[in-house]
C-alpha positions in Angstrom: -168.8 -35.4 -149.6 -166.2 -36.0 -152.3 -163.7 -34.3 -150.8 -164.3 -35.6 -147.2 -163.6 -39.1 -149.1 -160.9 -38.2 -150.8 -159.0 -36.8 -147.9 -160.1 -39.1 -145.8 -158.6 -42.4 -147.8 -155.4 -40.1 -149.0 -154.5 -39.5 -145.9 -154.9 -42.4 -143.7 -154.3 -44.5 -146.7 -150.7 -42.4 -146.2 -149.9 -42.8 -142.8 -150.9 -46.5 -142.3 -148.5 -47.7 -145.2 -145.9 -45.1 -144.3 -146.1 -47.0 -140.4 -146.2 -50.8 -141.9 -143.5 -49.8 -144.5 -141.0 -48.9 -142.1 -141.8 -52.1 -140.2 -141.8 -54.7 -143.3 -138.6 -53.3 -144.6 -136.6 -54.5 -141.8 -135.6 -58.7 -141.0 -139.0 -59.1 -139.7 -140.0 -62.7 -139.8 -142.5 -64.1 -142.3 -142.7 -60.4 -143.7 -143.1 -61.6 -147.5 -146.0 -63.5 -146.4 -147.3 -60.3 -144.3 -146.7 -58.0 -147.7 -148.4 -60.8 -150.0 -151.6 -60.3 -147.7 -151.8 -56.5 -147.3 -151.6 -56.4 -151.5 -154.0 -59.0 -151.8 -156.8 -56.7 -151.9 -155.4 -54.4 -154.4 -155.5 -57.2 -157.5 -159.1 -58.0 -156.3 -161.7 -55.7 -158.6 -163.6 -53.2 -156.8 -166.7 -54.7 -158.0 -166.2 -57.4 -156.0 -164.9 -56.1 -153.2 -167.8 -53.7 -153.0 -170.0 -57.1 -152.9 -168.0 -58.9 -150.4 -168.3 -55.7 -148.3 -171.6 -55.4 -148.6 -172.3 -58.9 -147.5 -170.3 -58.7 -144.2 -171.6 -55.2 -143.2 -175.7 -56.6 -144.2 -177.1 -55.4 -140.9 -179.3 -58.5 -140.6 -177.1 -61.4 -141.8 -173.7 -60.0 -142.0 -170.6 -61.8 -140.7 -169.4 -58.4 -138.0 -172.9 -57.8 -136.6 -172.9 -61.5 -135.7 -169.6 -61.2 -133.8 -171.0 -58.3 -132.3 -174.1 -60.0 -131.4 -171.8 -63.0 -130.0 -169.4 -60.9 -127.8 -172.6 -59.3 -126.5 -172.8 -55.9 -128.2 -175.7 -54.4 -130.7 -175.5 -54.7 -134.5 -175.0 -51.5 -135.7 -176.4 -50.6 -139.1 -173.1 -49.7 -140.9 -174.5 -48.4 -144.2 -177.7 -47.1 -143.6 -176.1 -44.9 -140.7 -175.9 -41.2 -142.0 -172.7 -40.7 -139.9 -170.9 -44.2 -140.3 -171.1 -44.7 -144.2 -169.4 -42.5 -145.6 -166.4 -43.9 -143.1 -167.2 -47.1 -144.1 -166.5 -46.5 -147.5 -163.2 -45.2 -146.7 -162.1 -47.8 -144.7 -163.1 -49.9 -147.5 -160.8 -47.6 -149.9 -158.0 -47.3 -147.7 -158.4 -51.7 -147.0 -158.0 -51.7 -150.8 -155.1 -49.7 -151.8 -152.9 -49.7 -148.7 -150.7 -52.9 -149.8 -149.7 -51.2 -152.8 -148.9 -47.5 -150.9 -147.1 -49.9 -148.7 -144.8 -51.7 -151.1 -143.8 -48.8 -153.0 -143.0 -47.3 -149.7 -141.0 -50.5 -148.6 -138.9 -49.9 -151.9 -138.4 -46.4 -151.6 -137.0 -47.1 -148.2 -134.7 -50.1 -149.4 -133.6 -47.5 -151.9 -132.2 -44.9 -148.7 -128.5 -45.6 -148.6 -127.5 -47.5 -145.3 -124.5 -45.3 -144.9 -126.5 -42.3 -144.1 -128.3 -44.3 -141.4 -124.5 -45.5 -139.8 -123.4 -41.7 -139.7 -126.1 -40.4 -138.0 -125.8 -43.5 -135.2 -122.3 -42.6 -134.4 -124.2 -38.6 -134.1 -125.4 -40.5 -131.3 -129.3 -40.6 -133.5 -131.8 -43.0 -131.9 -134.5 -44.6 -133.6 -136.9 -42.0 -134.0 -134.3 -39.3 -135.7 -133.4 -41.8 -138.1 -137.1 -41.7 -139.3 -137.7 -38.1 -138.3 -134.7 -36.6 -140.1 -133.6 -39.2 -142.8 -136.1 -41.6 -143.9 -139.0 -39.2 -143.7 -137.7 -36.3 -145.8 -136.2 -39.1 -148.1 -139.2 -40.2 -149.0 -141.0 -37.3 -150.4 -140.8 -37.8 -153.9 -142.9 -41.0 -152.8 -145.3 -39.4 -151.2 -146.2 -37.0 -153.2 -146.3 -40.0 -156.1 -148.8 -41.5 -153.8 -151.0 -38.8 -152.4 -151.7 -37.8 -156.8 -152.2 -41.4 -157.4 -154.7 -42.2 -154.6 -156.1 -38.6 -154.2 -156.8 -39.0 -158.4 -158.3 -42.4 -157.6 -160.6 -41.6 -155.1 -162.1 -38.2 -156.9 -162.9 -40.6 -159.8 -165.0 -43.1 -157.7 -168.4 -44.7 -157.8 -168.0 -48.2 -157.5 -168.1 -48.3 -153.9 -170.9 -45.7 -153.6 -173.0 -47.2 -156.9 -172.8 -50.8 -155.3 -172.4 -50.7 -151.5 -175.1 -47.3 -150.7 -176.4 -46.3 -154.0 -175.3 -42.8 -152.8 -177.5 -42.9 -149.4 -178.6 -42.4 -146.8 -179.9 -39.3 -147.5 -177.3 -38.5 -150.2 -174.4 -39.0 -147.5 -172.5 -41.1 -149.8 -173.2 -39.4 -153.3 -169.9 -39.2 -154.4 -169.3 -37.0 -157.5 -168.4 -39.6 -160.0 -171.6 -41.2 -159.0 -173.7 -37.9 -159.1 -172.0 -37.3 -162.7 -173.1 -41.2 -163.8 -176.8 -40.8 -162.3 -177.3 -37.2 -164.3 -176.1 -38.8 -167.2 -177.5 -42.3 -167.5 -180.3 -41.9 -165.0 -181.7 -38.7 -165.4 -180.1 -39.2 -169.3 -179.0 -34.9 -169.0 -175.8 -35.5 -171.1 -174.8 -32.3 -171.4 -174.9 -31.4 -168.0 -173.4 -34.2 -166.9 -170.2 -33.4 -169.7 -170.6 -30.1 -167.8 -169.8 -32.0 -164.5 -167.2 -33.9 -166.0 -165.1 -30.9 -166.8 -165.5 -29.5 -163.4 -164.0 -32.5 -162.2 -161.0 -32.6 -164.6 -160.4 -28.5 -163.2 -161.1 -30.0 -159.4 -158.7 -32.5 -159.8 -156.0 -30.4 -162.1 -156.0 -27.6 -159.2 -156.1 -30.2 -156.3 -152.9 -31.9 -157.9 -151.0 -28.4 -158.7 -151.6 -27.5 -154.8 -149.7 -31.1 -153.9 -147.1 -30.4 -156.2 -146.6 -27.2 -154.8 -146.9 -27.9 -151.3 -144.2 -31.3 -151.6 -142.3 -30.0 -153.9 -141.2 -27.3 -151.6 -140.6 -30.1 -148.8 -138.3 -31.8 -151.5 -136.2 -29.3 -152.7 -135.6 -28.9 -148.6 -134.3 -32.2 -148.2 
């Protein structure tokens, strides 16, 4: 479950900012306003973001099953569904900490020098090589940045879990962080939940040497 999560928010988390990024960092109109929005989220705690969350998604009295119920379609029971909240949680995530993936993406791509761009227009490059074949490879080093930070960030977490589905239903949203804080405190097995811990720490240590590996060789491509 764990690593469904955590490949779940890495990656979309990833390709969404990568998409608004390239949009933002050009003279789009009112795009400070548009970035101050998207990292909005990111300076609110999870705590309460879990909360606010919660409240909108209530099956009964939440804010989207009554504009489903107004436009004519059935609530639907977002986090008591075995198959929907464990994707509801990583929306969450990924609603959280895109506006920061996006703005370090936005400066990464201010930092690409325009003259590389100009040369590859008077190649006759449209549009889509200019992202394919500069901007893309370019930003590597960033991504890889990114995918450690958020793919760290979401092995570690329980807030959402602990607060939004207490790890249900049926266990679908046990995350290990929240599986390691229920042995401990809960079920108050200390030592196996240090045990736990260091499994994580090795998890997360192997998962990180494979991204390294894997961008790395993309990087010393470019």
């Amino acid at each position: 479950v764990t690593l469904v999560y955590t490949a779940g928010a890495t990656i979309i988390t990833l390709v969404l900012a990568l998409a608004l990024a390239s949009i933002l960092a050009g003279p789009l109109k009112a795009r400070n306003t548009i970035r101050a929005i998207l990292f909005f989220p990111y300076i609110v705690s999870f705590v309460i973001s879990a909360l606010m969350w919660k409240s909108i998604l209530d099956p009964y009295s939440g804010l989207l099953n009554a504009a489903l119920v107004k436009v004519g379609l059935p609530p639907q029971y977002w986090l008591t569904d075995p198959d929907a909240a464990l994707w509801v949680l990583i929306a969450v995530s990924v609603w959280k900490d895109l506006g920061y993936a996006v703005l370090i993406y936005i400066a990464a791509i201010q930092g690409i020098p325009n003259h590389l761009y100009q040369a590859a227009e008077l190649d006759g490059a449209r549009r889509f090589h200019l992202f394919r074949d500069i901007t893309l490879p370019l930003l590597m080093p960033t991504t890889l940045f990114l995918a450690v930070v958020i793919m760290i960030a979401s092995m570690q977490e329980m807030a959402l879990p602990y607060l939004m589905t207490a790890g249900g239903p049926a266990s679908g949203t046990r995350l290990y962080s929240l599986h390691v804080y229920q042995t401990a405190f809960q079920g108050l097995n200390i030592g196996y939940a240090s045990a736990l811990s260091f499994v994580m720490f090795l998890l997360i240590l192997a998962i990180t040497w494979v991204q390294f590996k894997l961008l790395n060789r993309e990087i010393r491509h470019v």
